[in-house]
N, CA, C and O atoms as CSV, one atom per row, in Angstrom:
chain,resi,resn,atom,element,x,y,z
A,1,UNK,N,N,196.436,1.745,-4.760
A,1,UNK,CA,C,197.334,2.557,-3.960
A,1,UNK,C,C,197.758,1.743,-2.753
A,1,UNK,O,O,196.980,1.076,-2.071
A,2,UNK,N,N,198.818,1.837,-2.588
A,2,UNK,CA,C,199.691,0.923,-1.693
A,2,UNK,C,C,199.781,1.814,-0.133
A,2,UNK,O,O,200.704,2.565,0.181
A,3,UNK,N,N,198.266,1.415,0.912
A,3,UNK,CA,C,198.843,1.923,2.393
A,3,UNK,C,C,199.487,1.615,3.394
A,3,UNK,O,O,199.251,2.125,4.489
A,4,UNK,N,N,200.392,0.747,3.203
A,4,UNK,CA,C,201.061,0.103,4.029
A,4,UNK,C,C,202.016,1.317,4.920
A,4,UNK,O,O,202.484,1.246,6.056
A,5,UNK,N,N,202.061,2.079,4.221
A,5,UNK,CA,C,203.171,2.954,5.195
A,5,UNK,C,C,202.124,3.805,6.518
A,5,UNK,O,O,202.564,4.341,7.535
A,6,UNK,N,N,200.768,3.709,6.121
A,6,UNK,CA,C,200.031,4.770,6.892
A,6,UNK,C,C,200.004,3.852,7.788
A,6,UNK,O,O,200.171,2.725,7.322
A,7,UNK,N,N,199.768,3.943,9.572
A,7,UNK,CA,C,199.728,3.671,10.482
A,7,UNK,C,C,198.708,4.415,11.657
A,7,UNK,O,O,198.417,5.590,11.885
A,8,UNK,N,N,198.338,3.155,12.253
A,8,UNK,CA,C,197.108,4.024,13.136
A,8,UNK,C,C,198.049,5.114,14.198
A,8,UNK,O,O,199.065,5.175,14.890
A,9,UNK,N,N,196.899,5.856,13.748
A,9,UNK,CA,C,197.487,7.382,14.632
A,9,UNK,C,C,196.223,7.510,16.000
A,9,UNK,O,O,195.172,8.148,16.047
A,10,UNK,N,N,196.981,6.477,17.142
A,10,UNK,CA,C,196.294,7.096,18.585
A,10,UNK,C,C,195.940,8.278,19.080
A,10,UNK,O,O,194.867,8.537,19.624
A,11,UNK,N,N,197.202,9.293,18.820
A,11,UNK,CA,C,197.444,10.582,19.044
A,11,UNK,C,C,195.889,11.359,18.051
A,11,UNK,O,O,194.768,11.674,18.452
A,12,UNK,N,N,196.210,11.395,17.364
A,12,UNK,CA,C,195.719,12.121,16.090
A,12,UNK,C,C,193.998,11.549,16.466
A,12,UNK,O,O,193.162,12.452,16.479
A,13,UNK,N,N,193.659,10.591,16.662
A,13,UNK,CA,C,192.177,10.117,17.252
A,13,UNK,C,C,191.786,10.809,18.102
A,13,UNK,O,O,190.913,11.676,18.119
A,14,UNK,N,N,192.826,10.201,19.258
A,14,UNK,CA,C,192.410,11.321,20.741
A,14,UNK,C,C,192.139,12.597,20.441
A,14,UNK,O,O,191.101,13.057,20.916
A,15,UNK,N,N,192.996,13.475,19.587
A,15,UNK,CA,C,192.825,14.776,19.706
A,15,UNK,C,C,191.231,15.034,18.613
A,15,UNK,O,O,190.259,15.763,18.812
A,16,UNK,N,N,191.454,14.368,17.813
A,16,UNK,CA,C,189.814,14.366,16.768
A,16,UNK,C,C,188.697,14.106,17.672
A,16,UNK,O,O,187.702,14.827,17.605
A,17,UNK,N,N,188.775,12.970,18.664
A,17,UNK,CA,C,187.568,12.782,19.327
A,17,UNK,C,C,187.594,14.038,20.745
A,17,UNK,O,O,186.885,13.741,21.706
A,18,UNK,N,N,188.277,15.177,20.812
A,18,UNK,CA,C,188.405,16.080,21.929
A,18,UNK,C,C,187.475,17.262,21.271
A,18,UNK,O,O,187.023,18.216,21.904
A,19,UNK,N,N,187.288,17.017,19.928
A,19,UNK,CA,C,187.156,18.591,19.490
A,19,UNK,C,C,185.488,18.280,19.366
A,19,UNK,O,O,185.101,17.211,18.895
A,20,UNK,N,N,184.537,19.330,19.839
A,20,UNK,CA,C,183.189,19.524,19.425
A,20,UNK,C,C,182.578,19.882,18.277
A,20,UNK,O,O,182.973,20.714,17.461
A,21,UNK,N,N,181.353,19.057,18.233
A,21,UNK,CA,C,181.054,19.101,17.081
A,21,UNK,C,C,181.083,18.061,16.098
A,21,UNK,O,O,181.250,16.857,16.292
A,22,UNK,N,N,180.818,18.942,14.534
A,22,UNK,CA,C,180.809,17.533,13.398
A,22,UNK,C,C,181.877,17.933,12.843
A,22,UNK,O,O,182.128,19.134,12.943
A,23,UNK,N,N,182.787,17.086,12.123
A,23,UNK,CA,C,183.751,17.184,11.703
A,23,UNK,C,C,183.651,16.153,10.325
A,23,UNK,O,O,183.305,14.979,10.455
A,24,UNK,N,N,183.971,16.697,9.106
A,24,UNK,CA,C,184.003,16.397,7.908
A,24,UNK,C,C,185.130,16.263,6.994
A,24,UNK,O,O,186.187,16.729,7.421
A,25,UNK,N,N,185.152,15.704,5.771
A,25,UNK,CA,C,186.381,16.031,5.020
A,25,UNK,C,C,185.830,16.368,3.830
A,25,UNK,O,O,184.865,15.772,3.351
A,26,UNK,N,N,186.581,17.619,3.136
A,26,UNK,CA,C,186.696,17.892,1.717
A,26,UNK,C,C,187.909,17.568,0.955
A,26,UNK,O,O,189.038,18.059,0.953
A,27,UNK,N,N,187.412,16.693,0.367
A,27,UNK,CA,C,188.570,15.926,-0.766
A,27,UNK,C,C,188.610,15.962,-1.911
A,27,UNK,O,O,187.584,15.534,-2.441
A,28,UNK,N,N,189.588,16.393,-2.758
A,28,UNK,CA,C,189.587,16.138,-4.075
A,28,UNK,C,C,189.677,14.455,-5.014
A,28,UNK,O,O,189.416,13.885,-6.073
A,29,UNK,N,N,190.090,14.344,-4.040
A,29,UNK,CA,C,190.277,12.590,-3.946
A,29,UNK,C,C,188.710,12.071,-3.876
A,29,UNK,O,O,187.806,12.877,-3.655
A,30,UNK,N,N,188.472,10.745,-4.068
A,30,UNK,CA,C,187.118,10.152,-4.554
A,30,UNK,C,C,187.093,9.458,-3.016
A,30,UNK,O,O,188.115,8.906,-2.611
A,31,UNK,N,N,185.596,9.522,-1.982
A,31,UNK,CA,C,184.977,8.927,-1.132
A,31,UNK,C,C,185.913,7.769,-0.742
A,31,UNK,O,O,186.462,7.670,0.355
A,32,UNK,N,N,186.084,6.530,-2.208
A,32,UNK,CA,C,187.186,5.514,-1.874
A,32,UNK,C,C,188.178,5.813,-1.037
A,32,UNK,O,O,188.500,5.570,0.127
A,33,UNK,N,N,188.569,6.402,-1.950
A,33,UNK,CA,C,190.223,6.930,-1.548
A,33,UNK,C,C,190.468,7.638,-0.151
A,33,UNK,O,O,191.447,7.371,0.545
A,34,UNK,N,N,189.788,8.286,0.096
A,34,UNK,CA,C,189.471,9.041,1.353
A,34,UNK,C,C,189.194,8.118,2.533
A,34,UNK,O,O,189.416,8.353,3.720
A,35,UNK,N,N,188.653,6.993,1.970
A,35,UNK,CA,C,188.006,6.327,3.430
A,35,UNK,C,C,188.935,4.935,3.786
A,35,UNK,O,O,188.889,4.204,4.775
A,36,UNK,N,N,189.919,4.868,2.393
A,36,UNK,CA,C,190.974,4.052,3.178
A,36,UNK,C,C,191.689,4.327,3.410
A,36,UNK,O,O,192.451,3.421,3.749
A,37,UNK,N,N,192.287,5.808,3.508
A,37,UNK,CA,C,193.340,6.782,4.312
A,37,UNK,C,C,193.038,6.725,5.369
A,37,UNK,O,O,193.860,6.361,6.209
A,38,UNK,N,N,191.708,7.075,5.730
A,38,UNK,CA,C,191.140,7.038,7.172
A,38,UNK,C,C,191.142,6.122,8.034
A,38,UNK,O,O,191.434,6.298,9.217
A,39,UNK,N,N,190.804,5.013,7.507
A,39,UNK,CA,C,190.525,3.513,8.063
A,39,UNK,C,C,192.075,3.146,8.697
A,39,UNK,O,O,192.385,2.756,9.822
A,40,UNK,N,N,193.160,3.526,7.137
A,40,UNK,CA,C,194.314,2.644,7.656
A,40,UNK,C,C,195.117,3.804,9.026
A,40,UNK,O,O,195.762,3.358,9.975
A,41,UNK,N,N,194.849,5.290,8.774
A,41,UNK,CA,C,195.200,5.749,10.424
A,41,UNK,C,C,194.297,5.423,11.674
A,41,UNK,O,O,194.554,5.881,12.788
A,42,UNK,N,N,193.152,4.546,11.399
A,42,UNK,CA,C,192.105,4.489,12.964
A,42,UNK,C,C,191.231,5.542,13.166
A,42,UNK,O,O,190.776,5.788,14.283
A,43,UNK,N,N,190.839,6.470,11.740
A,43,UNK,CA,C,190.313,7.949,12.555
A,43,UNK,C,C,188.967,7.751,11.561
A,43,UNK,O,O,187.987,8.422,11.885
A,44,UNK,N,N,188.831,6.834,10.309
A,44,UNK,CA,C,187.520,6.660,9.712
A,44,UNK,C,C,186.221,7.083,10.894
A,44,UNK,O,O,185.263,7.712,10.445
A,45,UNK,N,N,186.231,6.863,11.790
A,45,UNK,CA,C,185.160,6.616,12.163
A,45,UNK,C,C,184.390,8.385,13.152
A,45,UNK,O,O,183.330,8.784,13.636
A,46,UNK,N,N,186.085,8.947,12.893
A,46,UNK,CA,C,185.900,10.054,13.818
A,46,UNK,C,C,184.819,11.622,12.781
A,46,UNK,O,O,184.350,12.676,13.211
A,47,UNK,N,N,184.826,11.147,11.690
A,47,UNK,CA,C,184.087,12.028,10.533
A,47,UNK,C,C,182.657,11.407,10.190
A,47,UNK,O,O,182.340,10.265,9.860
A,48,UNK,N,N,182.025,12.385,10.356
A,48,UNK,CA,C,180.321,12.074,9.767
A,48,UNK,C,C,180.264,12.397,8.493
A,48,UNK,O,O,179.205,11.946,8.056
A,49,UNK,N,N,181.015,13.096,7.441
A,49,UNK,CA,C,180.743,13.297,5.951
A,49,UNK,C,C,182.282,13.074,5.426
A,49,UNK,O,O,183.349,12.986,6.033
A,50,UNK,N,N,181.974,13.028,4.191
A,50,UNK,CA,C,183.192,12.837,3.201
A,50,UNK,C,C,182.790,13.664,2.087
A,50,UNK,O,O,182.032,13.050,1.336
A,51,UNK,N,N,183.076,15.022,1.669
A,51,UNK,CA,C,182.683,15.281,0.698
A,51,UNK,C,C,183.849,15.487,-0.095
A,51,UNK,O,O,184.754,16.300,0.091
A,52,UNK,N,N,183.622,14.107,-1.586
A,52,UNK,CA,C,184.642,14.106,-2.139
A,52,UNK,C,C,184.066,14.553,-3.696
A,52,UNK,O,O,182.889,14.752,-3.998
A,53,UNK,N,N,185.319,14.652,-4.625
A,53,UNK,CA,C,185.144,15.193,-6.177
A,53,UNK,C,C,183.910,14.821,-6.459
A,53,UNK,O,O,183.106,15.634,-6.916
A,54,UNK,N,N,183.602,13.588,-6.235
A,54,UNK,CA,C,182.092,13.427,-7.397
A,54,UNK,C,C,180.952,14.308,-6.926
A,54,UNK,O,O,180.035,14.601,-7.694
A,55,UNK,N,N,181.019,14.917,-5.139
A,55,UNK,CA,C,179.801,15.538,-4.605
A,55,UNK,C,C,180.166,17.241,-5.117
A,55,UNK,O,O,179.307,18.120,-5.194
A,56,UNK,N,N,181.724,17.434,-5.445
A,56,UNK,CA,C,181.910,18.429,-6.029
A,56,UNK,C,C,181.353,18.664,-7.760
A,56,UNK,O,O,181.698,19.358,-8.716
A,57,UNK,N,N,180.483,17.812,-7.515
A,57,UNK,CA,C,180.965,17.717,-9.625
A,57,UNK,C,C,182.106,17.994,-10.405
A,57,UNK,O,O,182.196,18.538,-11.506
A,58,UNK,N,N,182.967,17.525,-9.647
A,58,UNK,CA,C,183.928,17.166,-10.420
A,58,UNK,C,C,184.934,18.302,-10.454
A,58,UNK,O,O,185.979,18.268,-11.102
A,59,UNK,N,N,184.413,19.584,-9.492
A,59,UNK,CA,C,185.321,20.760,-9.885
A,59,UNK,C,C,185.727,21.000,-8.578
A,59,UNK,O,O,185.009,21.451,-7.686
A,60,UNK,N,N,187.288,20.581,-8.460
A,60,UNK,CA,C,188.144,20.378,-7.514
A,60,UNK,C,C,188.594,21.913,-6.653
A,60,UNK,O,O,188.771,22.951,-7.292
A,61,UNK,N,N,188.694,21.870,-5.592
A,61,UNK,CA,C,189.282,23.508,-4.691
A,61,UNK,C,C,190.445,23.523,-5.500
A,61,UNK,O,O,190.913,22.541,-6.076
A,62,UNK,N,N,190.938,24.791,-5.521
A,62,UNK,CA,C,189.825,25.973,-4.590
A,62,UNK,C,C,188.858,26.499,-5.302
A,62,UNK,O,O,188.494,27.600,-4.888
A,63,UNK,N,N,188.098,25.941,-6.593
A,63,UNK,CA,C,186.837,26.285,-7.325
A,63,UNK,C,C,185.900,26.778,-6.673
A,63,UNK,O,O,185.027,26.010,-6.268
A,64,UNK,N,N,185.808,28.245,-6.373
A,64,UNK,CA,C,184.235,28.308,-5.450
A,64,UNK,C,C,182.981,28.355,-5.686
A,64,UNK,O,O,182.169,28.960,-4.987
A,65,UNK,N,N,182.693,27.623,-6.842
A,65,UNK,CA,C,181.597,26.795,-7.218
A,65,UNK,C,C,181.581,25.314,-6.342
A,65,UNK,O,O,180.570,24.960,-5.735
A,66,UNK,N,N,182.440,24.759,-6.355
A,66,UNK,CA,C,182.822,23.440,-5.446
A,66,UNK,C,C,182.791,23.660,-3.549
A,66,UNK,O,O,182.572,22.805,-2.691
A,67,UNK,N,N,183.070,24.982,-3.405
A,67,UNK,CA,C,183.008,24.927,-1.883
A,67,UNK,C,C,180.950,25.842,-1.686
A,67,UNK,O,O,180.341,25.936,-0.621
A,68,UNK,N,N,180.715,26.061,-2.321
A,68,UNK,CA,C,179.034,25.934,-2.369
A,68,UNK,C,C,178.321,24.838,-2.298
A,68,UNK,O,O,177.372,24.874,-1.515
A,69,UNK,N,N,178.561,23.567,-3.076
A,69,UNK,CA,C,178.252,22.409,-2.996
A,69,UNK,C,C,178.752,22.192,-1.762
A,69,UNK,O,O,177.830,21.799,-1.047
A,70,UNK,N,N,179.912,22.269,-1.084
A,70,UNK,CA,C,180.032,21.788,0.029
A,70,UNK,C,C,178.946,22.277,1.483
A,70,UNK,O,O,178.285,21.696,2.344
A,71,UNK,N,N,179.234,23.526,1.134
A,71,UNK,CA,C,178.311,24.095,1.859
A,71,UNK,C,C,176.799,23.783,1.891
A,71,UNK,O,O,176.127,24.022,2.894
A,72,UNK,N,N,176.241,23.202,0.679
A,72,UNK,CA,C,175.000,22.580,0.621
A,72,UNK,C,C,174.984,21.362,1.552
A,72,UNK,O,O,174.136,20.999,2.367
A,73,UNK,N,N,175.852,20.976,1.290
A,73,UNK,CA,C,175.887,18.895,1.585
A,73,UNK,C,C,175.929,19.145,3.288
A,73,UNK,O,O,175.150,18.849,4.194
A,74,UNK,N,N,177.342,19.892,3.232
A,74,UNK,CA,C,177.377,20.172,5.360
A,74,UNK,C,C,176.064,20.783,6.139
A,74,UNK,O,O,175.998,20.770,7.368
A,75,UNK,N,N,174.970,21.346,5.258
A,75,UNK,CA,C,173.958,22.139,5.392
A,75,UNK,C,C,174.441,23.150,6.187
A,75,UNK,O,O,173.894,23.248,7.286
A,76,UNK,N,N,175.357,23.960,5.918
A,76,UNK,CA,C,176.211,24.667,6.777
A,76,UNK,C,C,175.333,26.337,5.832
A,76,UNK,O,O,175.514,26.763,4.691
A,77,UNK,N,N,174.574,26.765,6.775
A,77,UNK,CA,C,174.224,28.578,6.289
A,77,UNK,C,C,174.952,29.891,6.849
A,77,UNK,O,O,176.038,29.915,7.430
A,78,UNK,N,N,174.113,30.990,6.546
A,78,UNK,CA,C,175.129,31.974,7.185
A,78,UNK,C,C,174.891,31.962,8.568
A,78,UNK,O,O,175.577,32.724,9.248
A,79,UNK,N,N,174.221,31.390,9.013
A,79,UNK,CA,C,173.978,31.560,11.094
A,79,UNK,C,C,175.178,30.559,11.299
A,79,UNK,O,O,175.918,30.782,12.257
A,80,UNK,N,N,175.383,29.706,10.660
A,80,UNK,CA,C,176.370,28.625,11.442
A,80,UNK,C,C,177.776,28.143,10.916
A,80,UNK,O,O,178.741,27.616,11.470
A,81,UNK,N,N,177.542,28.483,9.792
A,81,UNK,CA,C,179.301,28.699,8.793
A,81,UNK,C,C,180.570,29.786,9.992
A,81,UNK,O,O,181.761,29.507,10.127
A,82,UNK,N,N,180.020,30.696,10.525
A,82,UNK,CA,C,180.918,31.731,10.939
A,82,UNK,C,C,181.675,30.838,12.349
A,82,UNK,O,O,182.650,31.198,13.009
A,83,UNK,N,N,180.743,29.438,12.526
A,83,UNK,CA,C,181.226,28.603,13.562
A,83,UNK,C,C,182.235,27.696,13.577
A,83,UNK,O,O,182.844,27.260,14.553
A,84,UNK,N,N,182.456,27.281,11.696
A,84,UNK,CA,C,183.238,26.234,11.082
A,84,UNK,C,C,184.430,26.995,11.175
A,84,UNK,O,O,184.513,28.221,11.254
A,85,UNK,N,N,185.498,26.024,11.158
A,85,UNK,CA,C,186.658,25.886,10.653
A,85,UNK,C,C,187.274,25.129,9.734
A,85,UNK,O,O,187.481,23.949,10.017
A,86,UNK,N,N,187.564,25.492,8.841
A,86,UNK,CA,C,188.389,24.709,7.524
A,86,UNK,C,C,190.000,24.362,7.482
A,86,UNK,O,O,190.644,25.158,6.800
A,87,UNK,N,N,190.662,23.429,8.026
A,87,UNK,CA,C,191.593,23.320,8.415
A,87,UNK,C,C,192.263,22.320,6.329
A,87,UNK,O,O,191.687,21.550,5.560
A,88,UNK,N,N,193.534,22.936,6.320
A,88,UNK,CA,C,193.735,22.607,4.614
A,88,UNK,C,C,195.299,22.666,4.957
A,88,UNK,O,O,195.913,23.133,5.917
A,89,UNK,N,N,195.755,21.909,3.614
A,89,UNK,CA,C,197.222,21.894,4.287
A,89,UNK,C,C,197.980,22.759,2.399
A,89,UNK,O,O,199.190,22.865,2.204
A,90,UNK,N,N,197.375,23.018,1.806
A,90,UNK,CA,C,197.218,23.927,0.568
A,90,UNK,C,C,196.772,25.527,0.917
A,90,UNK,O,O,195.582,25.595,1.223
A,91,UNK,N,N,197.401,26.672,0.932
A,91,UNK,CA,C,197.235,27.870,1.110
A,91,UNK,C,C,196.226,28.325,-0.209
A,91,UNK,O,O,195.433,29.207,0.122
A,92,UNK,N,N,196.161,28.082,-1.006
A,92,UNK,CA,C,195.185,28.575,-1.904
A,92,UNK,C,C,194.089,28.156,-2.025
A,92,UNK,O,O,193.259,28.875,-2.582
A,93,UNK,N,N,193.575,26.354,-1.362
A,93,UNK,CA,C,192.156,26.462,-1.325
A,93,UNK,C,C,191.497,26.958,0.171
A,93,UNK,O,O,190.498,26.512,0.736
A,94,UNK,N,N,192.340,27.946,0.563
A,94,UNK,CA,C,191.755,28.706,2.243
A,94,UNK,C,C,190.866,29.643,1.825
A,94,UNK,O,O,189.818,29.741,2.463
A,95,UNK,N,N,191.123,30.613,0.550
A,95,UNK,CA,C,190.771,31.140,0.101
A,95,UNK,C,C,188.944,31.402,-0.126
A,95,UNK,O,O,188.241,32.316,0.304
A,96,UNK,N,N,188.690,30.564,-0.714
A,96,UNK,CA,C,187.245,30.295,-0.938
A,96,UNK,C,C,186.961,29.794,0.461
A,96,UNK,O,O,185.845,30.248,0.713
A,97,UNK,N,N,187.279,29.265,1.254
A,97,UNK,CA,C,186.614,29.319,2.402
A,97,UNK,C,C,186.297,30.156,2.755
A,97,UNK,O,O,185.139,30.569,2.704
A,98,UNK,N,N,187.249,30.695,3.242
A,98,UNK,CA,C,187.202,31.967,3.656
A,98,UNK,C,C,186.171,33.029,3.362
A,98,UNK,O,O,185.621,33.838,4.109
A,99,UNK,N,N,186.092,32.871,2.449
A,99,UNK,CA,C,185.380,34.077,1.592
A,99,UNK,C,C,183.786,33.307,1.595
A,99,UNK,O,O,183.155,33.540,0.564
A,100,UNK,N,N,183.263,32.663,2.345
A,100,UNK,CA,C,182.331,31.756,2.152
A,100,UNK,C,C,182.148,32.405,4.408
A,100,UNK,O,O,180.996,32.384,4.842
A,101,UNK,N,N,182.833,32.675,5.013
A,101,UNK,CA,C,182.723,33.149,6.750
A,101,UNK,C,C,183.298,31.893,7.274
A,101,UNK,O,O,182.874,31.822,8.428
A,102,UNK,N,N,183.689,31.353,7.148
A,102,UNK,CA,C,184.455,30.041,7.677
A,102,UNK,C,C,186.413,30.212,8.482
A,102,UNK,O,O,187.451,30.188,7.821
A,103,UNK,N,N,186.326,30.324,9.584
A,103,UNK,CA,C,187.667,30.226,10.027
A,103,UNK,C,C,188.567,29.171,9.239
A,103,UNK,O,O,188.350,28.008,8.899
A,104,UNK,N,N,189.929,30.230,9.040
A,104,UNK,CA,C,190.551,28.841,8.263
A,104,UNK,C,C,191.633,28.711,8.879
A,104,UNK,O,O,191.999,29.589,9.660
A,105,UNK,N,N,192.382,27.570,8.652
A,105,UNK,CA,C,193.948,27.211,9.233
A,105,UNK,C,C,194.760,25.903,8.289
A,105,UNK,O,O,194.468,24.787,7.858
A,106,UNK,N,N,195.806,26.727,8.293
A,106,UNK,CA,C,196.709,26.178,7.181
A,106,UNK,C,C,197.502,24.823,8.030
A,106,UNK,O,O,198.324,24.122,7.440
């Protein structure tokens, strides 16, 4: 995959390194793939997890069998899920968040 068009995003850092907390990604996309999107905007470093397809077994959102696994991996329970936010740029995998106590935003 060709990233030449992605460009480091200053903006987009600053505001990632403002927000509290851990901040993660759920990807349908494979760990790889995910972490040279990241790298080539400058923000790799601003995420402590990557949870991509293979940690899903393979069963991509909005499967909510797949956002359980997530919820395992983030060790995210019911005391501290109602704290997360799931930010998605797909209206249908909000869904299973949602339905899991997780604030969502499209």
């Amino acid at each position: 995959v060709d990233f030449s068009e992605l460009n480091e995003d200053v903006t987009l850092k600053t505001l990632l390194g403002k927000i509290k907390g851990k901040k993660s990604i759920y990807t349908n996309a494979t760990f790889k793939h995910a972490k040279n999107i990241l790298k080539s905007m400058g923000i790799f470093q601003e995420f402590e997890i990557i949870f991509d397809i293979k940690d899903a077994n393979y069963l991509a959102k909005p499967d909510p069998k797949s956002y359980q696994l997530m919820k395992e991996k983030l060790s995210l329970n019911d005391k501290n899920i109602s704290k997360s936010i799931f930010f998605e740029d797909t209206a249908k995998n909000l869904k299973s968040a949602s339905e899991l106590g997780m604030s969502t935003v499209l």
